[in-house]
C-alpha positions as CSV (number, residue, x, y, z in Angstrom):
1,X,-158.7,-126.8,-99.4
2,X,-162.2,-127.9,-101.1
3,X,-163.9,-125.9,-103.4
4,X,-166.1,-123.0,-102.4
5,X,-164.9,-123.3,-99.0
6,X,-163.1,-120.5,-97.6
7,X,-161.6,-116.8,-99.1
8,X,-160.6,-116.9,-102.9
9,X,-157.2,-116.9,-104.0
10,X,-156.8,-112.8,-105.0
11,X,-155.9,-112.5,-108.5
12,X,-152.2,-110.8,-109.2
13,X,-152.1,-107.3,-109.8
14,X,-149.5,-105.6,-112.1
15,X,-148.0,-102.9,-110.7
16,X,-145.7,-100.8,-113.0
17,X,-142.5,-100.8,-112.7
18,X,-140.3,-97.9,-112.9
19,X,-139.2,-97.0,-116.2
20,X,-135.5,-94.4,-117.5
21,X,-137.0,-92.9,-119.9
22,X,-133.3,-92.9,-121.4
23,X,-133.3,-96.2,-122.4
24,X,-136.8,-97.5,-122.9
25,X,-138.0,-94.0,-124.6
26,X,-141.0,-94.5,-122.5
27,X,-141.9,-91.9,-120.1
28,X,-145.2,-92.5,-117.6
29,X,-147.6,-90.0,-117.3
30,X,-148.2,-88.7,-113.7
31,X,-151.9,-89.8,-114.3
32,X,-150.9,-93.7,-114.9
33,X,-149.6,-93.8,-111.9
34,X,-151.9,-94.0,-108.4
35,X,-151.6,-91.5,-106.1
36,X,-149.8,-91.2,-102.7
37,X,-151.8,-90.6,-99.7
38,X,-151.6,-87.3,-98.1
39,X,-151.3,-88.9,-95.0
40,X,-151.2,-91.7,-92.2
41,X,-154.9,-91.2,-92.0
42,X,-155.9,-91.2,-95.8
43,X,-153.3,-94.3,-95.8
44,X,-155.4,-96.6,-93.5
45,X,-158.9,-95.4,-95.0
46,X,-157.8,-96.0,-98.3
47,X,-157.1,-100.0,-97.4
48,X,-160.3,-100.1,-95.1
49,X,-162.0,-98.8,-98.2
50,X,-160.6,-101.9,-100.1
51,X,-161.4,-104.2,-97.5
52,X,-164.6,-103.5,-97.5
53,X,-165.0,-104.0,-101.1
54,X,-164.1,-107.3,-101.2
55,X,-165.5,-108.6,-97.9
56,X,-169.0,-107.0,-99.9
57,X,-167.7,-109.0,-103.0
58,X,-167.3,-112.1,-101.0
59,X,-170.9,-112.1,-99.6
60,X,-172.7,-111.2,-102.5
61,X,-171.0,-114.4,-104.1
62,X,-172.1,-116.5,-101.1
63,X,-168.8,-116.7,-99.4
64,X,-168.6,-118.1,-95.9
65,X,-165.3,-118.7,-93.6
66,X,-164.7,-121.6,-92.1
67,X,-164.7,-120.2,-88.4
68,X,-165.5,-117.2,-86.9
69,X,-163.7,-114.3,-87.6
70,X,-163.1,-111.6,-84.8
71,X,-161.5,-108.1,-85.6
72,X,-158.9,-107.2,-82.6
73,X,-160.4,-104.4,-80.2
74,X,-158.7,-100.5,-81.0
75,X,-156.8,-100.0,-77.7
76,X,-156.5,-96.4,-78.5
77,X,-159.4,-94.5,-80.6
78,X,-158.0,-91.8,-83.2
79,X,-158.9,-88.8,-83.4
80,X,-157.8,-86.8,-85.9
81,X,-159.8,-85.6,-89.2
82,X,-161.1,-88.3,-90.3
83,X,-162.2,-90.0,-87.0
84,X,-166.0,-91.0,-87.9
85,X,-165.0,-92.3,-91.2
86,X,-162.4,-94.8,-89.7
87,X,-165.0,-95.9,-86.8
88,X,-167.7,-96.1,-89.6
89,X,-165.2,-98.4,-92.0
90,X,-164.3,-100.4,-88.9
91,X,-167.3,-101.0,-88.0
92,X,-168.9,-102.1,-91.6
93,X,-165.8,-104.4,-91.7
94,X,-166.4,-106.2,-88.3
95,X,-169.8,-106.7,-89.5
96,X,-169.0,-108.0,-92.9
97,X,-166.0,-110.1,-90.9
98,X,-169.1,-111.4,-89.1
99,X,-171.9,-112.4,-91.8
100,X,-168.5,-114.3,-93.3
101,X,-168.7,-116.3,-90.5
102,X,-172.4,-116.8,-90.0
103,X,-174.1,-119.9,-91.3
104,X,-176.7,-119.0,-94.6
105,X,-180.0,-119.8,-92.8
106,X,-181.1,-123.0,-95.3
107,X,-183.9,-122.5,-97.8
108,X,-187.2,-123.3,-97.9
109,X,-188.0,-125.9,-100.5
């Protein structure tokens, strides 16, 4: 792929492994440690959240895919608790999804 064309290859993350305290003498605190979602909901708003980040990330660096980028259609709204903030994330990510894919109007010299 040339360069600075395209998504970025995402760094690796470390993830700790679980440690027995009995043989290691090391022993996690529950802080170190992220937390589990409470539930399906808080699951999928939690990745939407982190999409979002980096789709922001991208275009503030000047990032641009190579095609057009289209987010499937919901066939089946939820709604539970947290409706509005799912349709608000989904909808800021379809839009980022979509300045990706848009052309930088060229500058005026």
């Amino acid at each position: 792929m040339p360069s600075g064309v395209g998504l970025p290859r995402p760094a690796p993350v470390a993830i700790p492994t679980p440690v027995i305290a009995a043989q290691t003498g090391q022993v996690f605190a529950v802080s170190q440690l992220p937390p589990l979602p409470r539930s399906p909901a808080d699951a999928v708003i939690d990745v939407q959240r982190r999409a979002i980040v980096l789709l922001a990330e991208l275009l503030s660096r000047g990032a641009r895919a190579p095609s057009r980028v289209k987010p499937p259609e919901r066939p089946t709204p939820y709604r539970g608790a947290h409706a509005e903030l799912l349709r608000i994330q989904e909808e800021a990510i379809a839009l980022a999804l979509d300045a990706l894919g848009t052309v930088p109007a060229p500058t005026k010299k």
